[in-house]
Every structure is written in C-alpha cells, then in structure tokens.
mmCIF file of the C-alpha atoms, coordinates in Angstrom:
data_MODEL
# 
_entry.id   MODEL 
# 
loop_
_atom_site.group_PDB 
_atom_site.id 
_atom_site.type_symbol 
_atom_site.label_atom_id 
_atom_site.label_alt_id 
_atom_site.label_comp_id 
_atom_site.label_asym_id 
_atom_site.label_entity_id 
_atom_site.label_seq_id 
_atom_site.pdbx_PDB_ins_code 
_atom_site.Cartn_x 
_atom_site.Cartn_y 
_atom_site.Cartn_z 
_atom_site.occupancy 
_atom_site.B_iso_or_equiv 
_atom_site.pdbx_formal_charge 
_atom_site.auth_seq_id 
_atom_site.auth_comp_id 
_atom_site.auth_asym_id 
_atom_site.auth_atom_id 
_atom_site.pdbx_PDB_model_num 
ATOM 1   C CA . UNK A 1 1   ? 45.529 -70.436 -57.159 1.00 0.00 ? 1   UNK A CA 1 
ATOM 2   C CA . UNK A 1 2   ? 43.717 -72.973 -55.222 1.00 0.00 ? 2   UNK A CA 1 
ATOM 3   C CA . UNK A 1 3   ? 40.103 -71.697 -53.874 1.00 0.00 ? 3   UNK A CA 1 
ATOM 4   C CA . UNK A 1 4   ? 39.300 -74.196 -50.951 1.00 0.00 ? 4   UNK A CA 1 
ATOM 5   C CA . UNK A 1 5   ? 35.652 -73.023 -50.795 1.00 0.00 ? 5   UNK A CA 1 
ATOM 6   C CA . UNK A 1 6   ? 35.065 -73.927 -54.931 1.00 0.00 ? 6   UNK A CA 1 
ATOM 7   C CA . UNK A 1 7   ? 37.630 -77.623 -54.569 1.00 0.00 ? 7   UNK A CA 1 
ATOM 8   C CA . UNK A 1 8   ? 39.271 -75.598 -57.776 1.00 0.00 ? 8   UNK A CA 1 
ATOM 9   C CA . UNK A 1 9   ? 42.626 -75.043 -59.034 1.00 0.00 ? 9   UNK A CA 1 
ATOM 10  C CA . UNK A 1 10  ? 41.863 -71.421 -60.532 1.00 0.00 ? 10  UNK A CA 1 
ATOM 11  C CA . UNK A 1 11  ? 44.623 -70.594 -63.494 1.00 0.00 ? 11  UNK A CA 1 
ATOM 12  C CA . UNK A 1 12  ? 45.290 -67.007 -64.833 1.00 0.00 ? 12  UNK A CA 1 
ATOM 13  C CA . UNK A 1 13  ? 47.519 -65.833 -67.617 1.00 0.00 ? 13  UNK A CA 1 
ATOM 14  C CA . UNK A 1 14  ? 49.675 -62.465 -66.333 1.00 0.00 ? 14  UNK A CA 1 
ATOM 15  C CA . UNK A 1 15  ? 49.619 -59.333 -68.417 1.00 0.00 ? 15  UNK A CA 1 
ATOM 16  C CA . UNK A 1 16  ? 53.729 -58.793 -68.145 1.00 0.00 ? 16  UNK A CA 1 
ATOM 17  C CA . UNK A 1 17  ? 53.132 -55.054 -69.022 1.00 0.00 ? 17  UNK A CA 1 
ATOM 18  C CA . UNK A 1 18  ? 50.615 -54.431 -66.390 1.00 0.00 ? 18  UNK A CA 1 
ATOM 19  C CA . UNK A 1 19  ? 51.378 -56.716 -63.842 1.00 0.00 ? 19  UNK A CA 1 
ATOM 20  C CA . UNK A 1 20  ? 47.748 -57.906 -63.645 1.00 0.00 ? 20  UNK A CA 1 
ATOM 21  C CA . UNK A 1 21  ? 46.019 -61.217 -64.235 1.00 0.00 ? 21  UNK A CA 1 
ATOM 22  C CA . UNK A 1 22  ? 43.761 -62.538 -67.086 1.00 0.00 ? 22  UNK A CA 1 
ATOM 23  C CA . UNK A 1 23  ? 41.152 -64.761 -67.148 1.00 0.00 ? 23  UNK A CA 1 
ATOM 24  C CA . UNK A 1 24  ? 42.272 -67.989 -68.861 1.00 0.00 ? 24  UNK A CA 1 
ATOM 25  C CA . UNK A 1 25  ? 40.364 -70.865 -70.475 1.00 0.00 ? 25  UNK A CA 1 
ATOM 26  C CA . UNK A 1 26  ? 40.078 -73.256 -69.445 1.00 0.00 ? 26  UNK A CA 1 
ATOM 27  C CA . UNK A 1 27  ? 39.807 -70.882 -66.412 1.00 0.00 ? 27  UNK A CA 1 
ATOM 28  C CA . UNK A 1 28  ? 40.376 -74.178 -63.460 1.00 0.00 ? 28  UNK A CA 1 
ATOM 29  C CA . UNK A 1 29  ? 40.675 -77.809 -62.624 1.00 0.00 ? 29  UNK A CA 1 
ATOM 30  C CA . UNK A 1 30  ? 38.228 -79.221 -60.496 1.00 0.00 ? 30  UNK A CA 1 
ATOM 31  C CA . UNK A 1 31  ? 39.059 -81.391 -57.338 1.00 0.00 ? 31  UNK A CA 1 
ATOM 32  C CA . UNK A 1 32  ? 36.821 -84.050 -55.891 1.00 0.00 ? 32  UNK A CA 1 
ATOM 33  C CA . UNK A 1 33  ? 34.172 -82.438 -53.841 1.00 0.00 ? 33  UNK A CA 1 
ATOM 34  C CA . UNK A 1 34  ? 34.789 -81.522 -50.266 1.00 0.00 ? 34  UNK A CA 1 
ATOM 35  C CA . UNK A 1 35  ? 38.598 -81.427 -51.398 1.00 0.00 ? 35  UNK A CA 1 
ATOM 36  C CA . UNK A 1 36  ? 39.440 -77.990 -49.678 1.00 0.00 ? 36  UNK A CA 1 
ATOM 37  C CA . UNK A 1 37  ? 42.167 -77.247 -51.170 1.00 0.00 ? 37  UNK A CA 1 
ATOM 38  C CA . UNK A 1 38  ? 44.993 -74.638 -49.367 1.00 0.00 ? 38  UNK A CA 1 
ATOM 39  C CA . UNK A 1 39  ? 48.217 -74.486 -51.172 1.00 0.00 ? 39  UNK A CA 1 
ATOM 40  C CA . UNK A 1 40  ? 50.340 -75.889 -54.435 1.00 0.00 ? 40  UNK A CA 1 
ATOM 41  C CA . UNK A 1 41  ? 53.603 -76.262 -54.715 1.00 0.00 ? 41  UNK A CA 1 
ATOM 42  C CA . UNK A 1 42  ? 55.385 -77.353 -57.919 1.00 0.00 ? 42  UNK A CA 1 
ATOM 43  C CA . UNK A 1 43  ? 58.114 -79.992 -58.546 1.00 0.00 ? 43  UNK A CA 1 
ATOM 44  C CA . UNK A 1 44  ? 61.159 -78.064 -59.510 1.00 0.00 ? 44  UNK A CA 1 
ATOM 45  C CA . UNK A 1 45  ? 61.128 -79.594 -63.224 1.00 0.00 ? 45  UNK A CA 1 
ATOM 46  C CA . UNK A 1 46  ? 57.982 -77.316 -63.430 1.00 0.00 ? 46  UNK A CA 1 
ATOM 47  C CA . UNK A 1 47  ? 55.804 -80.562 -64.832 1.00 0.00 ? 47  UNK A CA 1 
ATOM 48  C CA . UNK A 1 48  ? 53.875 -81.449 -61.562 1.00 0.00 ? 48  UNK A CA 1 
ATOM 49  C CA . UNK A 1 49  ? 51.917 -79.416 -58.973 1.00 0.00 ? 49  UNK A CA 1 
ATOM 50  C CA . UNK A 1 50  ? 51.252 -80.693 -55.727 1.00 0.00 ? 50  UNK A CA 1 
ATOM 51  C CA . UNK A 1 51  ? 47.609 -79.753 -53.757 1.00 0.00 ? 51  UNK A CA 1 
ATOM 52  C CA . UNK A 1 52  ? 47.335 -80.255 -50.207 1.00 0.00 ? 52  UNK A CA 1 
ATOM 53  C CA . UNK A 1 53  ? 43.753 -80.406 -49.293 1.00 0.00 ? 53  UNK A CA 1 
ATOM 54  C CA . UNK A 1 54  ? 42.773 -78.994 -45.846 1.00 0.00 ? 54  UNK A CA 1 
ATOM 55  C CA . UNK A 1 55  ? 39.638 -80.162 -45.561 1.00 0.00 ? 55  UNK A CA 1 
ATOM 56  C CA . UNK A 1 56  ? 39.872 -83.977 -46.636 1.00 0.00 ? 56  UNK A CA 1 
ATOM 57  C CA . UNK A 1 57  ? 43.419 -84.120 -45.551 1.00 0.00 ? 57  UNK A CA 1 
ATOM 58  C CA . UNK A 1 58  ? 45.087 -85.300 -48.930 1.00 0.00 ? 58  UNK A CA 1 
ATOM 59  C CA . UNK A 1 59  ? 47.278 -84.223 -51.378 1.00 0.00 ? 59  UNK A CA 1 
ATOM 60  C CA . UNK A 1 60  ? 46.538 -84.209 -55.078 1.00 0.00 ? 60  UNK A CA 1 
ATOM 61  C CA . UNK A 1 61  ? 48.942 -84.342 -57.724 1.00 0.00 ? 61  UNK A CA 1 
ATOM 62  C CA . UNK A 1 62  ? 48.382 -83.041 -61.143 1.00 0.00 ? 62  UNK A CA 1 
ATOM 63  C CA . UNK A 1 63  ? 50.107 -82.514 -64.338 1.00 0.00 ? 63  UNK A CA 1 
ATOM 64  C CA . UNK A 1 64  ? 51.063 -79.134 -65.443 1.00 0.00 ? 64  UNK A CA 1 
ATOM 65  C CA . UNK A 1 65  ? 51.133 -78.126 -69.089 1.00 0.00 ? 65  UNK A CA 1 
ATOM 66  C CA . UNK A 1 66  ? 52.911 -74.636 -69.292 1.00 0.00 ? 66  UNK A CA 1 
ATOM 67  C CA . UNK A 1 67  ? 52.305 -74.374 -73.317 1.00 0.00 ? 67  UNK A CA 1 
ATOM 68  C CA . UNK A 1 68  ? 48.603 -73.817 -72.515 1.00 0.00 ? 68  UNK A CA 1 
ATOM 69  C CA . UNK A 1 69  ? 48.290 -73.050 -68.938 1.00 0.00 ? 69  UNK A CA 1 
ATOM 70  C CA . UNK A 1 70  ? 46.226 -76.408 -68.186 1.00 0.00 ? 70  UNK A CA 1 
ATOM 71  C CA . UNK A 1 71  ? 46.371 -78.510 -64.180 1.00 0.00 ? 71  UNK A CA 1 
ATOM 72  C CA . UNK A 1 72  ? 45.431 -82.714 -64.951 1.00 0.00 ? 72  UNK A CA 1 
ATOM 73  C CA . UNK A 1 73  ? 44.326 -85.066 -61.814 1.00 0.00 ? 73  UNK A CA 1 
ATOM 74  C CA . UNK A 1 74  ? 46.271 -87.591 -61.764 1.00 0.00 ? 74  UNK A CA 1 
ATOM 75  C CA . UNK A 1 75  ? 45.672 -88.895 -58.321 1.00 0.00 ? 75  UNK A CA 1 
ATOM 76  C CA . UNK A 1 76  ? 44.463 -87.569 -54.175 1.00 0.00 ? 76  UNK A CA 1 
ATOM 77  C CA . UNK A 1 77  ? 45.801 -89.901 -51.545 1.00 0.00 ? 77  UNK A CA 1 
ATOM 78  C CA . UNK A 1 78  ? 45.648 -89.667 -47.573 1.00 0.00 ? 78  UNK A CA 1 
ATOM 79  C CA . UNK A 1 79  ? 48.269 -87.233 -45.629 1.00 0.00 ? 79  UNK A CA 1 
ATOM 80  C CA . UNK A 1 80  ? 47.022 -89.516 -42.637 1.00 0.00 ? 80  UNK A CA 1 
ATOM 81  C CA . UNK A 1 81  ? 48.189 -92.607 -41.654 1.00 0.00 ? 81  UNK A CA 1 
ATOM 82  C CA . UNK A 1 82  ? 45.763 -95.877 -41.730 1.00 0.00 ? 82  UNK A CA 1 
ATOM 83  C CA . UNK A 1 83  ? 43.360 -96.385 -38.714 1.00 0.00 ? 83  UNK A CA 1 
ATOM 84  C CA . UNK A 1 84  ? 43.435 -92.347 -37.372 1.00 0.00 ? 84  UNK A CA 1 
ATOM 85  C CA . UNK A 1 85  ? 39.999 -91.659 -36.442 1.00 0.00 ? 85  UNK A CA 1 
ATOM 86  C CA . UNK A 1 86  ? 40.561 -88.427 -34.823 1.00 0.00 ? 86  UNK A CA 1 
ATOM 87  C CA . UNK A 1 87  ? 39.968 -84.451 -36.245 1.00 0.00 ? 87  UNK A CA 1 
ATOM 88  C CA . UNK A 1 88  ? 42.199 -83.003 -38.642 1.00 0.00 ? 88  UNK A CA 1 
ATOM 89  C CA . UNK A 1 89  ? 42.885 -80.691 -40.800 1.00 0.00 ? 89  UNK A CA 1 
ATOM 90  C CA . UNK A 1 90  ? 45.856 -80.095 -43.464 1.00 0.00 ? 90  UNK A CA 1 
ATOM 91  C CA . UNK A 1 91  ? 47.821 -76.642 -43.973 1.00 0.00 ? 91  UNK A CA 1 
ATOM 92  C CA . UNK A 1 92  ? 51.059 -76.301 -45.770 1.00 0.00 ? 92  UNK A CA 1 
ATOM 93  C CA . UNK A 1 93  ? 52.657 -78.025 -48.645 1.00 0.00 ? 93  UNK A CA 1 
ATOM 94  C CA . UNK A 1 94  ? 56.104 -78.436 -49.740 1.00 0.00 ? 94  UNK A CA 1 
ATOM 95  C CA . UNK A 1 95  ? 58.866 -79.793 -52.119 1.00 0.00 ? 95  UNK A CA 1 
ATOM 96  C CA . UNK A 1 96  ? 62.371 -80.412 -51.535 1.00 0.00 ? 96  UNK A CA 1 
ATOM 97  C CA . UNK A 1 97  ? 64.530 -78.886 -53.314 1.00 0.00 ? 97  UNK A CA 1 
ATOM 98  C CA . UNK A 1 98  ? 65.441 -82.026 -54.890 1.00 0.00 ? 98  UNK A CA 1 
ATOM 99  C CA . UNK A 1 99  ? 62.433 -83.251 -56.304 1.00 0.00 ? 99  UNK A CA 1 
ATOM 100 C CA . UNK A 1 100 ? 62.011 -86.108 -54.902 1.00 0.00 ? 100 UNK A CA 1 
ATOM 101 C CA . UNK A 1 101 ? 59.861 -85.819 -51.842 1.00 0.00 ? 101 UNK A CA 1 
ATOM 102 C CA . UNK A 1 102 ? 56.930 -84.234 -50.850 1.00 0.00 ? 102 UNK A CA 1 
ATOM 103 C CA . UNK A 1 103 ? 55.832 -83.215 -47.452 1.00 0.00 ? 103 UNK A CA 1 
ATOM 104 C CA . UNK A 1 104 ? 52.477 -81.942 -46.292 1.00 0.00 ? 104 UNK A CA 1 
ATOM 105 C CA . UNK A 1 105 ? 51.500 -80.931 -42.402 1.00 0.00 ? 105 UNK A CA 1 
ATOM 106 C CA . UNK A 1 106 ? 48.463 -82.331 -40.408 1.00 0.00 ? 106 UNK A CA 1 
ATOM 107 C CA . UNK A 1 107 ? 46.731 -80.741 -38.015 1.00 0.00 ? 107 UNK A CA 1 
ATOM 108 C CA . UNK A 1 108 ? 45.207 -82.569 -35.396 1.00 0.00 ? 108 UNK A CA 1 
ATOM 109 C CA . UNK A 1 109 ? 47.278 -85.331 -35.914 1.00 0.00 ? 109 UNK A CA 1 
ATOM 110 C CA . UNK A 1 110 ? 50.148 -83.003 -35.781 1.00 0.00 ? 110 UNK A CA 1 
ATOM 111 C CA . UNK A 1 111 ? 52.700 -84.405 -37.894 1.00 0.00 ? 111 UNK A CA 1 
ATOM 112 C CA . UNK A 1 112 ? 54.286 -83.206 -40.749 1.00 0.00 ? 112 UNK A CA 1 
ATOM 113 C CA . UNK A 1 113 ? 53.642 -86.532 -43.534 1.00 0.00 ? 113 UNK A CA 1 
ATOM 114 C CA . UNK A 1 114 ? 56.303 -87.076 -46.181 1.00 0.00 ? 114 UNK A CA 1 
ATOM 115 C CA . UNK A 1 115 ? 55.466 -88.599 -49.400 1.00 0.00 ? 115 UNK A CA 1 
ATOM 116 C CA . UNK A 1 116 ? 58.866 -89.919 -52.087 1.00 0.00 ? 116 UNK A CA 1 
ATOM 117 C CA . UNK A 1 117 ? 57.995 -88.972 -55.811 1.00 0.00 ? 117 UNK A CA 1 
ATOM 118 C CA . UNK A 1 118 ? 58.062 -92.180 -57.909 1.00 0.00 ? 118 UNK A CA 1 
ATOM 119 C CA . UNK A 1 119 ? 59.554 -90.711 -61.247 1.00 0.00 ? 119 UNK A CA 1 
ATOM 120 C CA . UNK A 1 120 ? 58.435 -93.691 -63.201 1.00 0.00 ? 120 UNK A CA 1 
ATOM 121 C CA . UNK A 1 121 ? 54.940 -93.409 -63.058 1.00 0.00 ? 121 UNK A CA 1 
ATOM 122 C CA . UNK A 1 122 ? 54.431 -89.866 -61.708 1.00 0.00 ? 122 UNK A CA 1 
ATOM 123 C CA . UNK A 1 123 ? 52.862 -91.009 -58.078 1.00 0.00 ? 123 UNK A CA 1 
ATOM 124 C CA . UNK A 1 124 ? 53.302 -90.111 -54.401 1.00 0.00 ? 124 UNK A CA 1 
ATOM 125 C CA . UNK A 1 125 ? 53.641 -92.474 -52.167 1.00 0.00 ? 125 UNK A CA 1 
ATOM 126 C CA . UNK A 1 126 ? 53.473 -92.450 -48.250 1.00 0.00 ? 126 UNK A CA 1 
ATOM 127 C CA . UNK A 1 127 ? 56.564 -93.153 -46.225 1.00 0.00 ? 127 UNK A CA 1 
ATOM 128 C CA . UNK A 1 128 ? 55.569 -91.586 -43.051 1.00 0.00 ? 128 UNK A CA 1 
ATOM 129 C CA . UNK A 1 129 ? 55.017 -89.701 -40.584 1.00 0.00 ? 129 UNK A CA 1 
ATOM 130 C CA . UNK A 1 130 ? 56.701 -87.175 -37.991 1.00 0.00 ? 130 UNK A CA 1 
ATOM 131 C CA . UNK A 1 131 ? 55.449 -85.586 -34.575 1.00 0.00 ? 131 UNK A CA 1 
ATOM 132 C CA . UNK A 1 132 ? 55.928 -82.331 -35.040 1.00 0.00 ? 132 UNK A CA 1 
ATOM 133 C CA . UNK A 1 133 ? 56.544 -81.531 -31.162 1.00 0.00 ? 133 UNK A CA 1 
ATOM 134 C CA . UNK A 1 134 ? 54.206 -79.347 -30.828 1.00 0.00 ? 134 UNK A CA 1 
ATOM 135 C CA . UNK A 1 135 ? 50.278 -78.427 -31.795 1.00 0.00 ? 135 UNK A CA 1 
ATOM 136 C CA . UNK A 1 136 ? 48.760 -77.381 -34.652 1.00 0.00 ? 136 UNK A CA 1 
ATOM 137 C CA . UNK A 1 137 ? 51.279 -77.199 -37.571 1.00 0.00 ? 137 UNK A CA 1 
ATOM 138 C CA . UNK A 1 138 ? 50.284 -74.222 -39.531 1.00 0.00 ? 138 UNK A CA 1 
ATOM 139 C CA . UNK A 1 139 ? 53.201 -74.057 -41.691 1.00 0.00 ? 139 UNK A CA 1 
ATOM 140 C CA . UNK A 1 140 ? 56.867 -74.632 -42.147 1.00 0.00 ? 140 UNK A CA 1 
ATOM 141 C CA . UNK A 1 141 ? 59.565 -74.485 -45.188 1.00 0.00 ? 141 UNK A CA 1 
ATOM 142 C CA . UNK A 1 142 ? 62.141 -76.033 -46.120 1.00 0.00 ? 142 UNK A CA 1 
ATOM 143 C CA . UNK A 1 143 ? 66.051 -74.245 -46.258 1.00 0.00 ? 143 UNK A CA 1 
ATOM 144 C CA . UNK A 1 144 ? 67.262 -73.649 -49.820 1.00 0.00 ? 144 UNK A CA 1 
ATOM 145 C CA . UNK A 1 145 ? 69.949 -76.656 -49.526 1.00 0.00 ? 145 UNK A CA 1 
ATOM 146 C CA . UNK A 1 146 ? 67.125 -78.954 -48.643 1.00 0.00 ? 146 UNK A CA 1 
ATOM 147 C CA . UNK A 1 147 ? 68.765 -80.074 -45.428 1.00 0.00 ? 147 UNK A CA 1 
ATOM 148 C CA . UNK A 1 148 ? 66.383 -78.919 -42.918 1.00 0.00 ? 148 UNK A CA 1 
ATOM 149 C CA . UNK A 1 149 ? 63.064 -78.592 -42.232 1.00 0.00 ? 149 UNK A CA 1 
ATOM 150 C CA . UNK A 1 150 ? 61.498 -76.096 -40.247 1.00 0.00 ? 150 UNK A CA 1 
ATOM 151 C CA . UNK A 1 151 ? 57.721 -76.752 -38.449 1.00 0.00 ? 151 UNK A CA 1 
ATOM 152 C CA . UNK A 1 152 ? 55.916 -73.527 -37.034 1.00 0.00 ? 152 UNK A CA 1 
ATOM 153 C CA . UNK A 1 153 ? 53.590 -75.320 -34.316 1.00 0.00 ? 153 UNK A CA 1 
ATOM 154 C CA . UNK A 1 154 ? 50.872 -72.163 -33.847 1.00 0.00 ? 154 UNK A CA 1 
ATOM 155 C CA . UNK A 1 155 ? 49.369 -73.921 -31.406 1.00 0.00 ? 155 UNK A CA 1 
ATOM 156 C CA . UNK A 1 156 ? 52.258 -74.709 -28.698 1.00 0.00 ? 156 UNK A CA 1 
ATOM 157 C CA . UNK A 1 157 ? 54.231 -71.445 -29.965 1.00 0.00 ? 157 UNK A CA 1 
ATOM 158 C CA . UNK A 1 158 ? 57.521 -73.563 -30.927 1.00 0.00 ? 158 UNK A CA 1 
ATOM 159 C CA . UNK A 1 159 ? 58.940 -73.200 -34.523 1.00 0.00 ? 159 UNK A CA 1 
ATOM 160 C CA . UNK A 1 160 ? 61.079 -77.257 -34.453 1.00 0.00 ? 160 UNK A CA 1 
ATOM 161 C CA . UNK A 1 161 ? 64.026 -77.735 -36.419 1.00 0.00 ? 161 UNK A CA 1 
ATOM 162 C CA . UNK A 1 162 ? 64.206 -81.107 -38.247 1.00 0.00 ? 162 UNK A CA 1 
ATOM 163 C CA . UNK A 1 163 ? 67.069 -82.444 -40.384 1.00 0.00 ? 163 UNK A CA 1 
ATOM 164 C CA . UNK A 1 164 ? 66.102 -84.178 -43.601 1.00 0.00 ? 164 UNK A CA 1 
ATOM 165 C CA . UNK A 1 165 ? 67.991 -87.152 -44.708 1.00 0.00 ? 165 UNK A CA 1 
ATOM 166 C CA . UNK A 1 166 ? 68.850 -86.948 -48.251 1.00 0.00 ? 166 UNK A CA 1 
ATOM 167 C CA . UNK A 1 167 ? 68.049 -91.023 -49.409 1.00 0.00 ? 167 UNK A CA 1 
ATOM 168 C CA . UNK A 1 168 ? 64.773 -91.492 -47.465 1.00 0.00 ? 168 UNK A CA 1 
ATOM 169 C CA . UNK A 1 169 ? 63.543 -87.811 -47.057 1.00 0.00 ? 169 UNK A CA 1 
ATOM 170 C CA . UNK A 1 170 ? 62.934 -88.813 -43.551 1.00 0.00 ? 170 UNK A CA 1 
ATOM 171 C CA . UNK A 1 171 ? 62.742 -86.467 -40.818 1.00 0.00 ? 171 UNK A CA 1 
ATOM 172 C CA . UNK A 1 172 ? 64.690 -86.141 -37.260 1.00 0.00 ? 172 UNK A CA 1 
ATOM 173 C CA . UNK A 1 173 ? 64.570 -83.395 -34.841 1.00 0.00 ? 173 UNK A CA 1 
ATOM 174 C CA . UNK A 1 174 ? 67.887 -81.261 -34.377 1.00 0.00 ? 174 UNK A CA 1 
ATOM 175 C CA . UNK A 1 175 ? 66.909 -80.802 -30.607 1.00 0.00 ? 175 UNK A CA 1 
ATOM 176 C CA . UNK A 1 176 ? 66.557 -76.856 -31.415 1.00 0.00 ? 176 UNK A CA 1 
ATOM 177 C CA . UNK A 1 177 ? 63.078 -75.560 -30.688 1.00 0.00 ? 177 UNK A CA 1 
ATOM 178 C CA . UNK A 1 178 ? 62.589 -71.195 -30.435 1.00 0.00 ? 178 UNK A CA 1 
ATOM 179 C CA . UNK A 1 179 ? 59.725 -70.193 -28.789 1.00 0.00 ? 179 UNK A CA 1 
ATOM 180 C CA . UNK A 1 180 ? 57.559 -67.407 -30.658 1.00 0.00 ? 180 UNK A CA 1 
ATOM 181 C CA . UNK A 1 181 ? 54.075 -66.797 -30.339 1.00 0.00 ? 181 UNK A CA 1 
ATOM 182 C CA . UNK A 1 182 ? 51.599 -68.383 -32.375 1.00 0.00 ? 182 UNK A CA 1 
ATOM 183 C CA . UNK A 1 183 ? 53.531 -68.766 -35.296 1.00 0.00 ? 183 UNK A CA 1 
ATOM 184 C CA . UNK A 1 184 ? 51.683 -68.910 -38.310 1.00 0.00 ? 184 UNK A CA 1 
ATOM 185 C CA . UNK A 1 185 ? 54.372 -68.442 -41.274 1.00 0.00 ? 185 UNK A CA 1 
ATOM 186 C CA . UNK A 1 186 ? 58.441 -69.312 -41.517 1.00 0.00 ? 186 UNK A CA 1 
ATOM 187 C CA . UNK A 1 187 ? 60.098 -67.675 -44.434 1.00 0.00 ? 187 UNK A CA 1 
ATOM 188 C CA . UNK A 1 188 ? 63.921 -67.931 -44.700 1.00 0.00 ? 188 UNK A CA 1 
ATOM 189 C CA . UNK A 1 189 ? 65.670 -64.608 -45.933 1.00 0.00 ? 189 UNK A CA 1 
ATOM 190 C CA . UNK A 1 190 ? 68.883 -64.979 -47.266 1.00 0.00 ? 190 UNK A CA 1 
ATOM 191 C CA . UNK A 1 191 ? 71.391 -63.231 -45.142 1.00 0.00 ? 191 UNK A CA 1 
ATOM 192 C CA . UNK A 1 192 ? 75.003 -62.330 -45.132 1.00 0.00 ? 192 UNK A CA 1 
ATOM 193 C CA . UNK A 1 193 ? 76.449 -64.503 -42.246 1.00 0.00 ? 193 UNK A CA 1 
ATOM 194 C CA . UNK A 1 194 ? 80.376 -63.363 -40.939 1.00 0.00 ? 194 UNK A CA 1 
# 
C-alpha cells in the first residue's frame, strides 16, 4: 500500500481465513523523502512494482520478492519531460498488459508519460509524452487487450480514448472524447456485447 504522507511502501501479509491483514516485517520500504507516493502497479511477471509519486512527479521501480513479502529501490526517475518549470502533480499508474511499458499521468503538465521496460537490466526509460486533451488527468486504465488507453481529464470533464501501438507503446488519440463530469476513476467491466 503506498502511504504518500510517510514516502512508504507499507506491506501486509493477509489472514486467508479472516480476510484481514497482518502486520509484516519488515513492515515497508522507504522512498526518498518528499516522494509522495499514490499508487503501484505490478509488472504482470509479478517481479517488479511500479510507484508513481504525486508529489515529486516520478516513478520508482522496485523489486518484489513474493517468498518473503519484501519491495527493493532500484531506481525514481522524472514523469516530466526536461526543461518543464511549471506545477505538477502525478496521479495514476499503469502497466500494459504486455509488460513492456509503463505509463504514468501528470497533472499540470497534463500528459499521460510512457516509459518502455528494459528487460535486461530491469530500468524504465522515458519515451515520451502525450497531451491528454484535456485538464487535470486524474486517472485512466488501460483495456484488457492492451490496445487502448483511456484518460479521465477531471478537470475539462472529457474521458479521451487513445490507441496504443504495440512496438513503441506510443499513444494516438482515436478522435472519441465522452463528456462526463469531473471524472475521477475509469474502470472497464466486462460485458456481454451482441
């Protein structure tokens, strides 16, 4: 669980029969101060956990030991591109189904940034950026077949459809934007279509 206010990772074992958690030891990893973190996400192969920090506006990436419930720092680099000197703040996190990239959204720079996983030596690294059409991207998700990406701008009320191309991880807009407002959460529910 990440606790923005502590810059922790906080870890709990689950009591299965009770449904409850445990305290675990250690009981956290620790994140460079001022961090903030928001959200983790997890690479699908379950090894790596993704941070996105709200308050420094970076994403951390740390190991993940299952066998004894432990989070490494391996590295925090910049969701912002080089030279932007305005406010901003960072909110949602997520993987593609794939495994290979990794996007985070800014706020204030309003972009959604996308990061490709270097499976080598276990790094992000920065590719780009998108406009997210709209302000303040709270959240979005990405669709189970890892084809599109949806970005819920809570400050223009406009959820934007992007299409996400499967070599680069690169983003273009579909040209369908639905108005609903102040969005602050997309979650897809799997449906029965006819």
């Amino acid at each position: 669980m990440a606790d923005l206010g502590l810059d922790q990772l906080l870890v709990y074992r689950l009591d299965a029969e009770r449904g409850s958690p445990l305290t675990h030891e250690p009981p956290a990893a620790s994140l460079p101060p001022g961090s903030g973190p928001r959200h983790l996400a997890f690479n699908p192969d379950g090894q790596f956990a993704y941070v996105i920090n709200e308050l420094a506006s970076t994403i951390s990436t740390c190991t993940w030991d299952a066998s004894d419930g432990t989070l490494h720092l391996l590295e925090t680099i910049s969701t912002l591109p080089e030279g932007f000197g305005g406010r901003n703040s960072c909110a949602e996190i997520r993987v593609a189904p794939s495994g290979r990239f990794v996007y985070g959204s800014n706020r204030g720079h309003d972009s959604i940034a996308i990061f490709a996983v270097d499976p080598e030596h276990d790094r992000l690294s920065l590719t780009g950026h998108v406009a997210t059409q709209g302000a303040n991207p709270r959240n979005f998700t990405i669709d189970p077949s890892g084809s599109f990406l949806l970005a819920a701008n809570h400050g223009s009320d406009t959820i934007v459809t992007f299409r996400i191309d499967d070599a680069t991880g690169g983003l273009t807009a579909t040209g369908h934007i639905t108005n609903v407002p102040s969005p602050v959460c997309v979650t897809l529910v799997p449906g029965r279509r006819e």
